[in-house]
Each structure stands twice: as structure tokens, then as C-alpha cells.
C-alpha positions as CSV (number, residue, x, y, z in Angstrom):
1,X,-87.9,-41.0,81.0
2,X,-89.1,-42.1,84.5
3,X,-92.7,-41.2,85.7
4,X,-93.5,-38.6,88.3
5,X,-94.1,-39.9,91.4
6,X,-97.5,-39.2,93.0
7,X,-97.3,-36.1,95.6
8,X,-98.9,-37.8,98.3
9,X,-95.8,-40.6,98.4
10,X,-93.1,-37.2,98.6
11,X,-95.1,-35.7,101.2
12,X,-95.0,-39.0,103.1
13,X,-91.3,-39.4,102.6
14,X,-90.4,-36.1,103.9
15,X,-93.2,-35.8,106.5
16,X,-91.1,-39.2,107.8
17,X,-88.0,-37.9,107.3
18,X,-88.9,-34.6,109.3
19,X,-90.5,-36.8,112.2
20,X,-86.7,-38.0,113.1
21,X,-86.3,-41.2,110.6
22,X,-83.2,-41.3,108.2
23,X,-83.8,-40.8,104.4
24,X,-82.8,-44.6,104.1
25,X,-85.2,-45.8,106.2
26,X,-87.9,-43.6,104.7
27,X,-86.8,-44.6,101.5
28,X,-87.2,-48.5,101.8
29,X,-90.7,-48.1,104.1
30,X,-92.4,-46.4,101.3
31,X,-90.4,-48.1,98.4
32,X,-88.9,-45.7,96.8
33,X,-84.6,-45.0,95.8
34,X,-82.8,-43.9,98.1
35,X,-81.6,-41.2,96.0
36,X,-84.7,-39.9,95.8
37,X,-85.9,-39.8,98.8
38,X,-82.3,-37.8,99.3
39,X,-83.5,-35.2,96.6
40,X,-86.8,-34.9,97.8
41,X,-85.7,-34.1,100.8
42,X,-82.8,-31.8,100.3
43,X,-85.2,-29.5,98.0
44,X,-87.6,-29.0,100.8
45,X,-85.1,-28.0,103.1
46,X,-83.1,-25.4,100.3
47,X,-86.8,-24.1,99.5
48,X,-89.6,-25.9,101.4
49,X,-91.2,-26.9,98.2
50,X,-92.9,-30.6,98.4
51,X,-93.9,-30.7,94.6
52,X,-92.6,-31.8,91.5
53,X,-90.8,-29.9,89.2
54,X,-92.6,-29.2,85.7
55,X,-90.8,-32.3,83.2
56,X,-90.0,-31.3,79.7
57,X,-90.8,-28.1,77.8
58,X,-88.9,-25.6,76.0
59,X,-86.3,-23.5,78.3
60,X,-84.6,-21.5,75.9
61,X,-86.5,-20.3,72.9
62,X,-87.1,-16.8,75.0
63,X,-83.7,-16.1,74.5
64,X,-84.5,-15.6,70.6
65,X,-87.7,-14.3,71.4
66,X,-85.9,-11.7,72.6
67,X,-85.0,-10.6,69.2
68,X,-88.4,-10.8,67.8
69,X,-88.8,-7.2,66.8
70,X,-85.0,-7.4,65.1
71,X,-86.0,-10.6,63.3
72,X,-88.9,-9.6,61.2
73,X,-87.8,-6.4,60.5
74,X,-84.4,-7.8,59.3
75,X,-86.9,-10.3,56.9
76,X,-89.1,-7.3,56.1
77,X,-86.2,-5.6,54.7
78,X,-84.9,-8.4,52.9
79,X,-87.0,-10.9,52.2
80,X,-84.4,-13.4,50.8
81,X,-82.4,-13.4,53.7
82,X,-81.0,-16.6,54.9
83,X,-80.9,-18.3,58.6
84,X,-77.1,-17.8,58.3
85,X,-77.3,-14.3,57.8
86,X,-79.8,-13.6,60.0
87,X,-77.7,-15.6,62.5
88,X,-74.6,-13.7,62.1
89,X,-76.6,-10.7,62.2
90,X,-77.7,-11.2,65.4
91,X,-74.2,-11.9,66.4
92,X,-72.5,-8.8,64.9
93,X,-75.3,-6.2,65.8
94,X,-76.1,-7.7,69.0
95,X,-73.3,-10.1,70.1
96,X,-75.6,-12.8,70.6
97,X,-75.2,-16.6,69.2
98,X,-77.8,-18.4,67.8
99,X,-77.8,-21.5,65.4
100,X,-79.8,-21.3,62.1
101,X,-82.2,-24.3,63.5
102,X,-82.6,-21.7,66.5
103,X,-83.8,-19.3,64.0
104,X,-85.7,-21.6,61.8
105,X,-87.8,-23.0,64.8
106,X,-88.3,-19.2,66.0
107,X,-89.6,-18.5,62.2
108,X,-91.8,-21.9,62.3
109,X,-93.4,-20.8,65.2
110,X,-94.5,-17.9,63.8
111,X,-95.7,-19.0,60.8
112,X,-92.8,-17.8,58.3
113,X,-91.5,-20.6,56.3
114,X,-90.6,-20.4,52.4
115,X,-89.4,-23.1,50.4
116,X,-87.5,-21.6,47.4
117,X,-88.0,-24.8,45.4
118,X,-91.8,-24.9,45.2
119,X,-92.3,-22.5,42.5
120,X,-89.9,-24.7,40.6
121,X,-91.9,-28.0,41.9
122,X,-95.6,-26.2,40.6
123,X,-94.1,-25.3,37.4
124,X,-92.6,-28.6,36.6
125,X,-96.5,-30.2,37.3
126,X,-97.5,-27.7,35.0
127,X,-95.4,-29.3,32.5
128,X,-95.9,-32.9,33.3
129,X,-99.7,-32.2,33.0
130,X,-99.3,-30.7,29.7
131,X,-97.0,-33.6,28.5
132,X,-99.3,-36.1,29.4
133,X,-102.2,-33.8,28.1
134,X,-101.4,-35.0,24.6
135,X,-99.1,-31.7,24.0
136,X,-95.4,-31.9,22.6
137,X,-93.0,-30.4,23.4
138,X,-90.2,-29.0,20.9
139,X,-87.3,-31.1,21.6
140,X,-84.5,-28.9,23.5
């Protein structure tokens, strides 16, 4: 991903632009694409905004955040629920689509994650520190 150029060079460009020069010209005298210089200006005539746009970030995880309140008490009531049935929950109750990673990064970010398997992964150190313990086990 490029780097943000520095406001003072955008202000420049379109300041330029604005006195009477062409985007081109602007564009080579303070060295930057043509293109941008295009953009940059184009923006501040559309919405007289000179700055940046914010890069990166999440756009969309409001959309399930909208759903909060369903979500947990969908979990509340059944606690082994899965991100498929929550999912299609939403979608029949609600007529909205969501993926199961949707839901599973909404859960993460509040802190509610469950890993089925590690009650079977803390009993089976239990056993492994019993066998090695000196214990033995009837044979099965």
C-alpha cells in the first residue's frame, strides 16, 4: 500500500491548480502522478475537502453490531449454539446475511470464545501425567 502524501504537497497542488495551471502541469512541478493530482483535485471541487481520507480500518462490523442485543441473547438461551445457526438465524428472523467468520470476529471482540475440545485436551494431560507418574493403567 502507497504512503499518504504529506497535506502541505495537496494543498500546493490544488492551490496551483485553482490559480489557472492544468492538473498536468501541477502534477510534474511538484512531482507527483498525474492521476493524483486529478483526484485531489476533483474531491475538493465535489466537497472542498483538501485532506486525506482515513486508510484502512474496519467498515463493516457495525452492520453485525447491529444485532448485538439478538446475539447474546440467542447464546444466552443456548449456550451450544453454533456460528451457523446463529447465522441463519439472523437470516430467517431478521433477513439479514452474515458469514459465520462475521459472527465469530463479532463474538471475539467481545470476549466470547469456547473451544469444545479443551475439556478433552485438560483431561487427556491429566492422564498423561498420571501415566508418567508411575500409575498403570488397566489395559482397555
Amino acid at each position: 500500500m502507497s504512503q499518504t502524501l504529506s497535506q502541505d504537497l495537496r494543498s500546493r497542488v490544488i492551490a496551483a491548480v485553482g490559480g489557472g495551471m492544468s492538473r498536468n502541469a501541477a502534477a510534474r512541478r511538484f512531482g507527483v502522478g498525474v492521476s493524483t493530482a486529478i483526484r485531489w483535485v476533483r474531491e475538493w471541487r465535489s466537497t472542498g475537502i483538501t485532506t486525506a481520507k482515513p486508510k484502512g480500518g474496519d467498515l463493516r462490523s457495525h452492520r453485525v453490531e447491529a444485532f448485538r442485543e439478538v446475539l447474546l441473547s440467542a447464546i444466552e438461551t443456548q449456550k451450544d449454539v453454533t456460528l451457523v445457526e446463529l447465522a441463519a438465524m439472523l437470516e430467517r428472523d431478521h433477513a439479514a446475511v452474515f458469514a459465520p467468520s462475521t459472527i465469530w470476529r463479532f463474538l471475539d471482540r467481545h470476549g466470547m470464545t469456547f473451544k469444545k475440545n479443551s475439556a478433552r485436551k485438560r483431561a487427556g494431560a491429566t492422564r498423561r501425567r498420571r501415566a508418567a507418574g508411575g500409575v498403570v493403567r488397566s489395559p482397555a
